[in-house]
Structure formats: C-alpha cells, structure tokens
TORKOL-4160 file (C-alpha; in steps of 0.2 Angstrom, whole numbers, padded with zeros to 4 digits, m for minus):
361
<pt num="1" X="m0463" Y="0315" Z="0004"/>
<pt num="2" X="m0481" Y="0306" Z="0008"/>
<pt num="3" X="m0482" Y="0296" Z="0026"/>
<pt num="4" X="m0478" Y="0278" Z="0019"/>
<pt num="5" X="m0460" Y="0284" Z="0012"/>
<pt num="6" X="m0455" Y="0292" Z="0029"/>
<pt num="7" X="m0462" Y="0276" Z="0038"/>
<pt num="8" X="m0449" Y="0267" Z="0027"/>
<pt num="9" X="m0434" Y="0278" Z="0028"/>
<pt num="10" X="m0436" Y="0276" Z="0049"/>
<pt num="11" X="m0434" Y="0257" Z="0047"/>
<pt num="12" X="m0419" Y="0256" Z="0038"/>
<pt num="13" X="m0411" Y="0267" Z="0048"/>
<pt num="14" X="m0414" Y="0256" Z="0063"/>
<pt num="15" X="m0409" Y="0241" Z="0055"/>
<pt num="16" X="m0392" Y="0249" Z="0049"/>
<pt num="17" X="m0391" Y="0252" Z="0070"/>
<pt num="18" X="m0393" Y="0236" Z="0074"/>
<pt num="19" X="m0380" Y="0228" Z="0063"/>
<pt num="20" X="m0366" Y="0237" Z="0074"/>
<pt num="21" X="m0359" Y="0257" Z="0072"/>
<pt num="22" X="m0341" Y="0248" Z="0070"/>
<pt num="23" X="m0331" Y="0249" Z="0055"/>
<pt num="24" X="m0326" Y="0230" Z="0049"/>
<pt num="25" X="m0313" Y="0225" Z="0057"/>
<pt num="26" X="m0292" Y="0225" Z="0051"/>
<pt num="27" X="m0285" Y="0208" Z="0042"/>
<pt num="28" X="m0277" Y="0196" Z="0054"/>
<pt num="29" X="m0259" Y="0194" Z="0056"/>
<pt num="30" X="m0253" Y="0180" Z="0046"/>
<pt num="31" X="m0243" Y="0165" Z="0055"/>
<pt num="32" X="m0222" Y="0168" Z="0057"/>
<pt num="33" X="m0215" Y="0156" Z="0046"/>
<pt num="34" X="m0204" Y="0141" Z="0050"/>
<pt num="35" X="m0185" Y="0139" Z="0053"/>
<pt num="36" X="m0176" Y="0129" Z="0040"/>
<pt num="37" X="m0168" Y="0113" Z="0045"/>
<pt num="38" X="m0151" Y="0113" Z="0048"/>
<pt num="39" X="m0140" Y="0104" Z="0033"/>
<pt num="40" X="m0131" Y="0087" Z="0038"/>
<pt num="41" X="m0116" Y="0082" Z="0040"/>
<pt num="42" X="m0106" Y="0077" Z="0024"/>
<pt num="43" X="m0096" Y="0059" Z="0028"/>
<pt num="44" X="m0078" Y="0065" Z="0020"/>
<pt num="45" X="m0088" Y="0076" Z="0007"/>
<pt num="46" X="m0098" Y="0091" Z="0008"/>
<pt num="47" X="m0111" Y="0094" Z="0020"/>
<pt num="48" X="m0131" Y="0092" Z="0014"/>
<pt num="49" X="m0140" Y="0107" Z="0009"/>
<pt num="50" X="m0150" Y="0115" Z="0023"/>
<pt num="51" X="m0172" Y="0112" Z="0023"/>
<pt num="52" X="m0183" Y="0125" Z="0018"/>
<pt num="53" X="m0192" Y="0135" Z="0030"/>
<pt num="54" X="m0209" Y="0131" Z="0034"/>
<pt num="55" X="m0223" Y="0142" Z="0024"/>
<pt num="56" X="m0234" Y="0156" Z="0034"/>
<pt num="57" X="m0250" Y="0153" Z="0043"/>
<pt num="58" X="m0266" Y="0159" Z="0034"/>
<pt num="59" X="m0273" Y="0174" Z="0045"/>
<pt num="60" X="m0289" Y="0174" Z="0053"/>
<pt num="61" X="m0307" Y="0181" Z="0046"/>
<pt num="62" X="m0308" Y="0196" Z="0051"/>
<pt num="63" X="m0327" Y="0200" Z="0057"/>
<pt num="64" X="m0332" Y="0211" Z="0038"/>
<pt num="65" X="m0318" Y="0204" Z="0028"/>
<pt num="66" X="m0301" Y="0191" Z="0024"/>
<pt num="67" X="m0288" Y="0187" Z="0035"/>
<pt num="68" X="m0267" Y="0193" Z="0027"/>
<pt num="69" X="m0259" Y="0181" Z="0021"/>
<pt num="70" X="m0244" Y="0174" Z="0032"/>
<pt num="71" X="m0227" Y="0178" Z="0031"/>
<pt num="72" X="m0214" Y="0168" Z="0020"/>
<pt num="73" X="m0205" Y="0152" Z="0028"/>
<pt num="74" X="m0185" Y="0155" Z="0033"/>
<pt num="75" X="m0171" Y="0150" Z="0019"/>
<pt num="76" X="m0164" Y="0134" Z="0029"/>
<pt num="77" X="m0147" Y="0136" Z="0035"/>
<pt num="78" X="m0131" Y="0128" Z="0025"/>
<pt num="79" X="m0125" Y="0112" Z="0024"/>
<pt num="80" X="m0108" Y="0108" Z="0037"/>
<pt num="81" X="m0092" Y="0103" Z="0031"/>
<pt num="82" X="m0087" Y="0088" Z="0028"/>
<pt num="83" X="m0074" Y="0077" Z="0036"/>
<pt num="84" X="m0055" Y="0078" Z="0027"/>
<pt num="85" X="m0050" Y="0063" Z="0015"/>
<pt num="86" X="m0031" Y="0065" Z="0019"/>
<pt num="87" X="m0030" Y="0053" Z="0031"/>
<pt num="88" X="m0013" Y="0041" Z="0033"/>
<pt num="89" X="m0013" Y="0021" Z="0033"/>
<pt num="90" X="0000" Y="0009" Z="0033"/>
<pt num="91" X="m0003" Y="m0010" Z="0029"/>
<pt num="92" X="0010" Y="m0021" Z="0038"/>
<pt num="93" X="0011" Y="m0037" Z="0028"/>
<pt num="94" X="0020" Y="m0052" Z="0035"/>
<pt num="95" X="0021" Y="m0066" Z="0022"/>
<pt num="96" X="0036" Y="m0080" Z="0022"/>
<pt num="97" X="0050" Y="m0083" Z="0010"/>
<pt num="98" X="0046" Y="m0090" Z="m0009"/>
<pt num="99" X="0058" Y="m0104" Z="m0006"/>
<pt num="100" X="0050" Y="m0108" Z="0012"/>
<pt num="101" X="0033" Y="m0119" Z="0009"/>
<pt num="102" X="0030" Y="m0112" Z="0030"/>
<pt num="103" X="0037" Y="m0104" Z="0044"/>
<pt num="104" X="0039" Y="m0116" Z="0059"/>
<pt num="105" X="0041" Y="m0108" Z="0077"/>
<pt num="106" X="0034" Y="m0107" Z="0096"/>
<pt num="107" X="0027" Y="m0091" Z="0094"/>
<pt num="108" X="0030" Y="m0076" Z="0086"/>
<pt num="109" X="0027" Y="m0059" Z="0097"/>
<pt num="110" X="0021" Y="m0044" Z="0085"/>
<pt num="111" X="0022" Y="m0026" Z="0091"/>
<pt num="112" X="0019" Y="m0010" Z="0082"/>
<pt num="113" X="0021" Y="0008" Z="0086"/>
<pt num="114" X="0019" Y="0025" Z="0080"/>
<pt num="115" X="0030" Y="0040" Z="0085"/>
<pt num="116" X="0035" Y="0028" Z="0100"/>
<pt num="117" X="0016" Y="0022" Z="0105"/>
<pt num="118" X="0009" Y="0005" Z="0104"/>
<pt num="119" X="m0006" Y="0003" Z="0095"/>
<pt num="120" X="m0002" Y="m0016" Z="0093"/>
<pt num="121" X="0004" Y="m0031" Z="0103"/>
<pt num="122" X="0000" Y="m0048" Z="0100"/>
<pt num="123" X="0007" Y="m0068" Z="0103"/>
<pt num="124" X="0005" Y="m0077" Z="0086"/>
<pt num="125" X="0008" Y="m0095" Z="0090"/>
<pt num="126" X="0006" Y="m0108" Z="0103"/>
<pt num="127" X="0022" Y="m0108" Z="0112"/>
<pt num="128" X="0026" Y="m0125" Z="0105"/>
<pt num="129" X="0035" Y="m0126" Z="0089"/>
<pt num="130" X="0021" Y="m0129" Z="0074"/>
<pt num="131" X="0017" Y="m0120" Z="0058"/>
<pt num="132" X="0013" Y="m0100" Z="0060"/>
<pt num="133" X="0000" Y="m0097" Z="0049"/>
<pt num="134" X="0006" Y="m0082" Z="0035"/>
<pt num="135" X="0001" Y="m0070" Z="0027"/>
<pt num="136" X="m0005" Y="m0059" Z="0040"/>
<pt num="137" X="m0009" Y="m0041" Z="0041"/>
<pt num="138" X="m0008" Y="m0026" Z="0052"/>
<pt num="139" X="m0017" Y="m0012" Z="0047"/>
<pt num="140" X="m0013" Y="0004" Z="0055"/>
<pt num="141" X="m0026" Y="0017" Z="0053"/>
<pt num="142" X="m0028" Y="0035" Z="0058"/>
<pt num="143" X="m0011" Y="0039" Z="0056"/>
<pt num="144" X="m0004" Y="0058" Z="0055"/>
<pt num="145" X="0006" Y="0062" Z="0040"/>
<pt num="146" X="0026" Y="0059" Z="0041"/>
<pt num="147" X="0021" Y="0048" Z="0056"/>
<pt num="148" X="0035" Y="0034" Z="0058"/>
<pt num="149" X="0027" Y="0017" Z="0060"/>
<pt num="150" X="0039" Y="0005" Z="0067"/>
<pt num="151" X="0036" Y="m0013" Z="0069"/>
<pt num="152" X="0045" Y="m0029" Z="0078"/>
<pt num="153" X="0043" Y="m0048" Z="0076"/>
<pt num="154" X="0053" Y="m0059" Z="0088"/>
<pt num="155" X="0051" Y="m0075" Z="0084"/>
<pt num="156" X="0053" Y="m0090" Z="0097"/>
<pt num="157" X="0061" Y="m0104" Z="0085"/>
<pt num="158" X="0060" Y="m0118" Z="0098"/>
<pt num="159" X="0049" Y="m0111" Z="0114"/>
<pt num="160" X="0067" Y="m0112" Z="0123"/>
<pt num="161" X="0075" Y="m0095" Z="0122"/>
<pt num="162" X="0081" Y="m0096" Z="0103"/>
<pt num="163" X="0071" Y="m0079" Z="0097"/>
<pt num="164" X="0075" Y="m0069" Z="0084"/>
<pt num="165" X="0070" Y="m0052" Z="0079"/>
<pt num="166" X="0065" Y="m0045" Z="0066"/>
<pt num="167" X="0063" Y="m0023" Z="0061"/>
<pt num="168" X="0054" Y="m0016" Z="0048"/>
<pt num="169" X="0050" Y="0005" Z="0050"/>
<pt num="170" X="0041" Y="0019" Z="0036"/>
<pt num="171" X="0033" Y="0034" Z="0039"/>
<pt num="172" X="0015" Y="0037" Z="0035"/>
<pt num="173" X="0010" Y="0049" Z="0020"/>
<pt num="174" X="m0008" Y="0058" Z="0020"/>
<pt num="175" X="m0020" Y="0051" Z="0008"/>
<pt num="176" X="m0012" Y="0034" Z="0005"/>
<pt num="177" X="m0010" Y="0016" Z="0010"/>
<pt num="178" X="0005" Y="0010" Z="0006"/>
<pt num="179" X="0012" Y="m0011" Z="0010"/>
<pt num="180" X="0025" Y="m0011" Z="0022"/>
<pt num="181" X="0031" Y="m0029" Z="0017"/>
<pt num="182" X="0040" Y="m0042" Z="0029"/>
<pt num="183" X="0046" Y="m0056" Z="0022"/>
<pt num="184" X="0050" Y="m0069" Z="0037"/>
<pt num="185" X="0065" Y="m0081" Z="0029"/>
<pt num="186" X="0075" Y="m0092" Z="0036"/>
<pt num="187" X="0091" Y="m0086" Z="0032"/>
<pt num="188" X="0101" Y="m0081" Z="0048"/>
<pt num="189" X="0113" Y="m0068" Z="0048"/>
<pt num="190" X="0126" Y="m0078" Z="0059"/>
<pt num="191" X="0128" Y="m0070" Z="0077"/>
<pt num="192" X="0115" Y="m0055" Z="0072"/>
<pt num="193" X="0118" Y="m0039" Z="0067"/>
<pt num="194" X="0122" Y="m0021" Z="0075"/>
<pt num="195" X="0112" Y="m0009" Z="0084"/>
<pt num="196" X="0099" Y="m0002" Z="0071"/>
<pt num="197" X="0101" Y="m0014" Z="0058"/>
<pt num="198" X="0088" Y="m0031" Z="0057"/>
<pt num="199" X="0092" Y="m0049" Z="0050"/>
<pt num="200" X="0085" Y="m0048" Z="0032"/>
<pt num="201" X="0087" Y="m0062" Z="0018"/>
<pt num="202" X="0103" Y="m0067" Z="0029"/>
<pt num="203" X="0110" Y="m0048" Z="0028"/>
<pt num="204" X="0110" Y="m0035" Z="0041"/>
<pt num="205" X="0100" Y="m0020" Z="0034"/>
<pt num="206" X="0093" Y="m0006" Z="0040"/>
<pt num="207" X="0076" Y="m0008" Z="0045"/>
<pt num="208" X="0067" Y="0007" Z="0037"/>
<pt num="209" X="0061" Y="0010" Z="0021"/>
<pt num="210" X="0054" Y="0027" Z="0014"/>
<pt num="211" X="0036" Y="0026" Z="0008"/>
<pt num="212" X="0039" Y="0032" Z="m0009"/>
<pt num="213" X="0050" Y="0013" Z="m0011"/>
<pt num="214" X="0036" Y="0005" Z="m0005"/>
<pt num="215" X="0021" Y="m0005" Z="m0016"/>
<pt num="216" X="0003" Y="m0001" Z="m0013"/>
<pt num="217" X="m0006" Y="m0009" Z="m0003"/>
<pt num="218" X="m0019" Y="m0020" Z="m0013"/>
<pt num="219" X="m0031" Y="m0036" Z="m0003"/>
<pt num="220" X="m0023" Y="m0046" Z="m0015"/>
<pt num="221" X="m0004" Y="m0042" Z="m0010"/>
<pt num="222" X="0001" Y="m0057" Z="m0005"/>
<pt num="223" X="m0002" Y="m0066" Z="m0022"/>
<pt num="224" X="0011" Y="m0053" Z="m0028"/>
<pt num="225" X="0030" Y="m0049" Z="m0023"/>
<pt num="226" X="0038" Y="m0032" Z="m0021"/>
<pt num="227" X="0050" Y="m0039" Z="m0037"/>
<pt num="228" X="0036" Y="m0039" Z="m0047"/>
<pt num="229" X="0020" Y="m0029" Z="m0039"/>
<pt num="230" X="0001" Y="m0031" Z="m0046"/>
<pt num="231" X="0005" Y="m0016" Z="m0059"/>
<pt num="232" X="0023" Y="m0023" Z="m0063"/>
<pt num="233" X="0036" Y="m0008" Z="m0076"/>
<pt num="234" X="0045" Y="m0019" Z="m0088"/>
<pt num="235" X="0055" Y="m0032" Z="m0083"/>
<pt num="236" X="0076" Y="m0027" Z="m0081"/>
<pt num="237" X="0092" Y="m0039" Z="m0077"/>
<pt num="238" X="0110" Y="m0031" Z="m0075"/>
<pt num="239" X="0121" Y="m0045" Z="m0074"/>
<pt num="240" X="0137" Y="m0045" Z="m0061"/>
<pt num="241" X="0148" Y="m0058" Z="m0055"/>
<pt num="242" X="0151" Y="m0064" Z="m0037"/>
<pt num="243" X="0147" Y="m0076" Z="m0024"/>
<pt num="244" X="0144" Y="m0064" Z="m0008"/>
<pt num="245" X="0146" Y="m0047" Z="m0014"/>
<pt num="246" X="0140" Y="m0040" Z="m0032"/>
<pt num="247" X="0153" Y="m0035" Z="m0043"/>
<pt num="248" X="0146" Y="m0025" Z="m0061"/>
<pt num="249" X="0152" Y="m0032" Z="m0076"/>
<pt num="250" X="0156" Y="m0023" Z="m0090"/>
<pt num="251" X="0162" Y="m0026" Z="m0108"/>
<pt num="252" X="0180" Y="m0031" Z="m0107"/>
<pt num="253" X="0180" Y="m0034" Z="m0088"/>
<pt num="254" X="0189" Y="m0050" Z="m0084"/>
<pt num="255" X="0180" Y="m0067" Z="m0075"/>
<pt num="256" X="0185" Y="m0070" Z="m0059"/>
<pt num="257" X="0187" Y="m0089" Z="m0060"/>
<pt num="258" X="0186" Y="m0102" Z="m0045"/>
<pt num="259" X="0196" Y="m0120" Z="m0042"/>
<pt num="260" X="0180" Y="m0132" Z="m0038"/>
<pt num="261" X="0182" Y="m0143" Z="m0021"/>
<pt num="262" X="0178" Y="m0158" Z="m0032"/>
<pt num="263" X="0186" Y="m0152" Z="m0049"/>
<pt num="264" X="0185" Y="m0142" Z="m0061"/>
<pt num="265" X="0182" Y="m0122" Z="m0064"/>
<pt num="266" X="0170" Y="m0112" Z="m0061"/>
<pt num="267" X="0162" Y="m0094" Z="m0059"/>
<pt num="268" X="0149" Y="m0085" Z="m0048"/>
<pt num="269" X="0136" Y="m0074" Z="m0058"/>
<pt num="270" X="0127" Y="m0060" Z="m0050"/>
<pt num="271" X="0108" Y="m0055" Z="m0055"/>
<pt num="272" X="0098" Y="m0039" Z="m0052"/>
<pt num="273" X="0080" Y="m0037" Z="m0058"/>
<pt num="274" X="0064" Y="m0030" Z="m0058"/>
<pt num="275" X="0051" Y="m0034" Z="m0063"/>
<pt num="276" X="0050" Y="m0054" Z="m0064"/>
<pt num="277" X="0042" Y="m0064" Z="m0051"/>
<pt num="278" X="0054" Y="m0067" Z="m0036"/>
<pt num="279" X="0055" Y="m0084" Z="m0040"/>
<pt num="280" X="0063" Y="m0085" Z="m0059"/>
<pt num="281" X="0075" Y="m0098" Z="m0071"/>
<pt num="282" X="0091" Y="m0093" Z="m0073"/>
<pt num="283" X="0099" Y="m0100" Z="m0089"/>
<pt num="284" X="0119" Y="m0095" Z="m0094"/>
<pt num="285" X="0129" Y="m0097" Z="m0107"/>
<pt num="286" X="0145" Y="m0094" Z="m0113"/>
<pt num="287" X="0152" Y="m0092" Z="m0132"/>
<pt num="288" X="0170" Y="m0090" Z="m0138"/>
<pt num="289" X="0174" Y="m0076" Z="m0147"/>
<pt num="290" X="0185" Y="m0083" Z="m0158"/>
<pt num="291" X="0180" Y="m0101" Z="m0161"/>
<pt num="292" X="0161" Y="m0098" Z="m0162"/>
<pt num="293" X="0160" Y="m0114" Z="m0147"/>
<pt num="294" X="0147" Y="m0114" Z="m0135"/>
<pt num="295" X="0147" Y="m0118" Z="m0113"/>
<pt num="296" X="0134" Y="m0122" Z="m0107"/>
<pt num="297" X="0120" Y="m0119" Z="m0106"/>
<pt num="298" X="0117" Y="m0119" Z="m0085"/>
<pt num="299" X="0099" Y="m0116" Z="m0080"/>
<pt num="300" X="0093" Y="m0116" Z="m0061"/>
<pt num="301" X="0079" Y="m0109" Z="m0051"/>
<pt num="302" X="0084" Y="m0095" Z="m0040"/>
<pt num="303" X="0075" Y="m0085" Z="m0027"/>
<pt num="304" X="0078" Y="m0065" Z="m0029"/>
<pt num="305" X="0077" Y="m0057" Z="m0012"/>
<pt num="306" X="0069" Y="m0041" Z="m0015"/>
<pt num="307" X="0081" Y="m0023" Z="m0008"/>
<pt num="308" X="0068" Y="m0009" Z="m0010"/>
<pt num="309" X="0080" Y="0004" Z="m0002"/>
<pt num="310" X="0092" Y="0000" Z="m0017"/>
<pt num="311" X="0076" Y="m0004" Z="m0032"/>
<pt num="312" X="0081" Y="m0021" Z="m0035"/>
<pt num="313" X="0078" Y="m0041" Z="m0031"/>
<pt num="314" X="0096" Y="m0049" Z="m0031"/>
<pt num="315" X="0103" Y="m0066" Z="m0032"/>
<pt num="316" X="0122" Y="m0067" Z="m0030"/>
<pt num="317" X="0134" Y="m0086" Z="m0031"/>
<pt num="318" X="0124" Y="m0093" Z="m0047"/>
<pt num="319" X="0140" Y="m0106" Z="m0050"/>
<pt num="320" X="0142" Y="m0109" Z="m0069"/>
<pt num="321" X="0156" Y="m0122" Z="m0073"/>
<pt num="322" X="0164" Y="m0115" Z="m0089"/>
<pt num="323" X="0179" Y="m0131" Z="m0091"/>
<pt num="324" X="0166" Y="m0143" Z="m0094"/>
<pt num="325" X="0169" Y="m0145" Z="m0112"/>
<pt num="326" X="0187" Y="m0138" Z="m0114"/>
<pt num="327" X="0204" Y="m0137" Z="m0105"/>
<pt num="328" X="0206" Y="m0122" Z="m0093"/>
<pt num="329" X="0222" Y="m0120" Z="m0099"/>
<pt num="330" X="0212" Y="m0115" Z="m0116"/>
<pt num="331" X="0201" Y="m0103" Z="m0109"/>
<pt num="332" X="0212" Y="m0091" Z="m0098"/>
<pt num="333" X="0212" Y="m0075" Z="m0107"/>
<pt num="334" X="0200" Y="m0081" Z="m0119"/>
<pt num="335" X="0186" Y="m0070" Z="m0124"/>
<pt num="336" X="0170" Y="m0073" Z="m0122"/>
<pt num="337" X="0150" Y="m0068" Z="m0124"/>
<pt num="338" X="0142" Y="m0071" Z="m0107"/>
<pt num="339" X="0122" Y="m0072" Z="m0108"/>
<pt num="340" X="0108" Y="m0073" Z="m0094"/>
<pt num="341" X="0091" Y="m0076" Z="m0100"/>
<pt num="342" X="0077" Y="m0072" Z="m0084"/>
<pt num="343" X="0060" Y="m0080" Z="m0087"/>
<pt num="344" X="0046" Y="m0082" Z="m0074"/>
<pt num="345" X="0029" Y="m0093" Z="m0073"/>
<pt num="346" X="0021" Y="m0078" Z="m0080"/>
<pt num="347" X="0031" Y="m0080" Z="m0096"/>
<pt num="348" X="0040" Y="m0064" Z="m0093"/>
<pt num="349" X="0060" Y="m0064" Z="m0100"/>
<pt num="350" X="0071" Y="m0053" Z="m0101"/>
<pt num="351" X="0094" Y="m0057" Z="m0107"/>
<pt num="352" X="0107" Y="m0047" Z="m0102"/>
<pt num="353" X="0126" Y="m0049" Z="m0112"/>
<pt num="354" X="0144" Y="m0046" Z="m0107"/>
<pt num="355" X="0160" Y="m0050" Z="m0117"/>
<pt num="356" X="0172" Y="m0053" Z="m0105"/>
<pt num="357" X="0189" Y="m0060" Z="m0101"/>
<pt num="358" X="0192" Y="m0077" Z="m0094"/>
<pt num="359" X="0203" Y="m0074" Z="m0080"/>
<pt num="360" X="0217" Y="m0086" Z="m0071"/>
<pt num="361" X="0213" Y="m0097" Z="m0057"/>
C-alpha cells in the first residue's frame, strides 16, 4: 500500500468517528389507542351500538430509522337496554246520553284513584247551573298492571245540595289502553242505590267493569258507542218482552197483554243488540197464523243503554198495540209471527221472529 491509499483509509476512519459510535436507535412506542364511546340509551327499544375506539398514535423517528406503528383503537362498549313497552293506560271517557242534546249542572266534581291514591281532582263547572261541556277525558298513565282505577263524578244539579254521584272502576292491563266509558244520563234511579252499586241509565249497577269488556281506546271514541265501537262484529237483536224487566221469548211462549189507560190493548217488547248504533228504529209487526192478517207495523226511535258487564245495549217497554185493527176477544190465544226489524243511520239492519201466543188480558 503506497502513501496516498493509507492517507485515505485514516480519513475515513475519522469521519465514521465523528458521526457517533452508537448503534441507531429502537422504534418509538406507538400511541395507546382510544376508548370506545359508550352505546346510548334505546327510548322503549334497544340501546345504540357502542363507538369505535380511536386509532394508535404514529411513533416517533427514531434518530437511524422509523418510529412503530401504534396500537389498535378499543372495541367501543355495548349499547344499553332499552326502556319496557308494557306499560298500562286507562282512558276515562265522560260523554252524555244520546237522547240528551247536553248535560246541565252547577258543577260536576271529578276524582280518580289508583289502588286508593288520587292522581286526579278537578271542579268542571261554574257553580251555577249552565251546560257542562262533554265529552271529556281522563287519561291515566303509568299504571301497574292489574291496577284498579276507580273514578267518581258528583254532580251538583242546581248549586243547592242536589248532587249525585256517579262510579265507574276497571283495572289496568300492561300494554293497553283501553276506554273506560261514562255516560252521564239523566235517568235517576229514584232514592239512589245501595252501597257499592252507582245510578246507571236509571238502574243501580255495579260500578266495575273488567277490561277485557271494555272498547279501546281510540281519539275518535266519542264519535262511537260501546253498542257499536269503531271496529263494530255483526249486528245481533234477541227479542224479549217486558216493560221493566226483560223476559226471553221463545217460539210458542205466550204475550203478556196489557189493558191501556185510555183504551185498548197492548204489549211491551224488549230489545238486545250489538252492534247497531245506540240510537236505532225500532219497527214491529204482527201476523196471524191462521188468517195470514197483518198489525201493525209500529216503528219508533229508541235509545239502547249499553250493559257491558252483560255484552248487550237494551231497551225494555217498547208498547205495541195489537187491537188496533181487530177485537181483543179474537186475538186471545191466537197465534201469531212477531217481527223486530233494527236499522241504524249507518244503514245497519238486523230482524228477529217469534211465533207466539196472545195471552188474556
């Protein structure tokens, strides 16, 4: 090796010296990645899902080469639970009679409970007689199932002590709504009726009604009747006899037969529907057996008070005179086809016939 080749080999040497003895440096860590976001709250539903976590920082440059690369972002956590959808609700609907274009009072004093707690207590009214205006509603919300919802209405007639009350009790049922309907009617129920039972259509009844009787609730309930809901079955009449009390009628049963206070004879028919508005024409007719001759017809308007607890509207004392056309002396024991045609205003009709016995006087 000549001079100049050793010269150059010192050189390098130094300069490999100067750039540092130390090895190049380890990778930088990478940044810890990010915590998922927590999943939301579902409203009656699932909750959302949870975020994604955030993604790894980049590492530093190290001093000879690359930084790691950072760690994965966290899985985010999972959504909540949502709230239950088996929540009770009872509608109280207060509506007055078909028959009764408004219902005049002082005041009427509203309460409701459940399980024995008020949750409402208000004064409809202005203390002095005037219309009360109807429908109204009472929505009770947040209810437990099998909860009993009671609710009472004492109305002050004249503002001078002449109240009377009114009962009407269900129990709730989780996941629906159904309409606790109270008809306020005019009808009194002569000195009022026994512990536990409320003045309804002019009988005493008792108050409660099972939920499973009742029509659900709809914001257009009042447009409707219990008779004859939004979503109505096919219309059904069995036809009775009696002025207070229903009597059934069957084929071959005999007609009780009443002396008018002005003349002639007459007898009470008895309706039960379904299914026709509460507010129907009534027609009856009556056809001997034997001759072929035809009474009547006798048509009327008749309001059907509706009986839930028993699945039927009813309308009792519909007088029909049968000795209009022919002695009474003819007709006793005379056989005859008794027919009740129903029809509504929504052109709903329905007939029900007997052939019965003309009974004596």
């Amino acid at each position: 090796m000549n001079k100049r080749s050793i010269t150059c080999l010192l050189f390098l040497l130094a300069s490999l010296a100067a750039c540092g003895g130390e090895p190049n440096p380890s990778p930088g860590a990478g940044g810890t990645g990010g915590t998922g976001g927590a999943g939301g709250m579902g409203a009656g539903g699932m909750g959302g899902t949870g975020g994604m976590g955030g993604a790894g920082g980049t590492g530093g440059v190290g001093g000879g080469g690359m930084g790691g690369a950072g760690g994965a972002g966290g899985t985010g956590g999972g959504g909540g639970m949502g709230g239950g959808g088996n929540e009770a609700r009872v509608v109280v609907g207060v509506i007055n009679a078909p028959n009764e274009l408004f219902l005049q009072a002082a005041s009427i004093h509203v309460v409701a409970k459940v399980d024995g707690a008020v949750v409402h207590d208000a004064l409809w009214g202005t203390g002095v007689p005037a219309p009360i205006q109807l429908p109204q509603e009472i929505p009770i919300e947040g209810l437990a199932d099998d909860a009993l919802v009671e609710v009472s209405l004492e109305t002050d007639v004249d503002g001078k002590g002449d109240v009377r009350q009114r009962l009407a009790s269900t129990r709730a049922r989780a996941g629906k709504t159904p309409l606790l309907r109270v008809t306020m009617s005019g009808d009194a129920c002569g000195e009022g009726c026994g512990p536990g039972l409320t003045c309804n259509w002019g009988r005493c009844l008792d108050p409660y009604l099972a939920p499973e009787v009742l029509e659900a609730y709809t914001s257009d309930w009042a447009k409707y009747s219990w008779c004859k809901p939004k979503e109505p079955g096919a219309p059904t009449v069995t036809l009775g006899q009696g002025n207070v009390i229903w009597s059934p009628l069957a084929d071959q049963d005999t007609l009780q037969v009443w002396a008018g206070d002005q003349g002639g004879h007459h007898i009470f028919a008895s309706l039960r529907t379904l299914g026709l508005k509460q507010t129907a024409v009534v027609k009856l007719t009556a056809t001997l057996v034997d001759s072929g001759e035809v009474i009547g017809p006798s048509q009327s308007v008749r309001v059907f008070p509706d009986r839930p607890a028993q699945g039927f509207c009813e309308a009792k004392g519909i007088l029909f005179r049968i000795d209009s056309q022919l002695d009474i002396g003819v007709l006793v024991n005379q056989q005859v086809n008794l027919k009740a045609e129903i029809s509504d205003a929504d052109g709903t009709a329905v007939t029900e016939q007997r052939t019965v016995v003309i009974g004596s006087p």
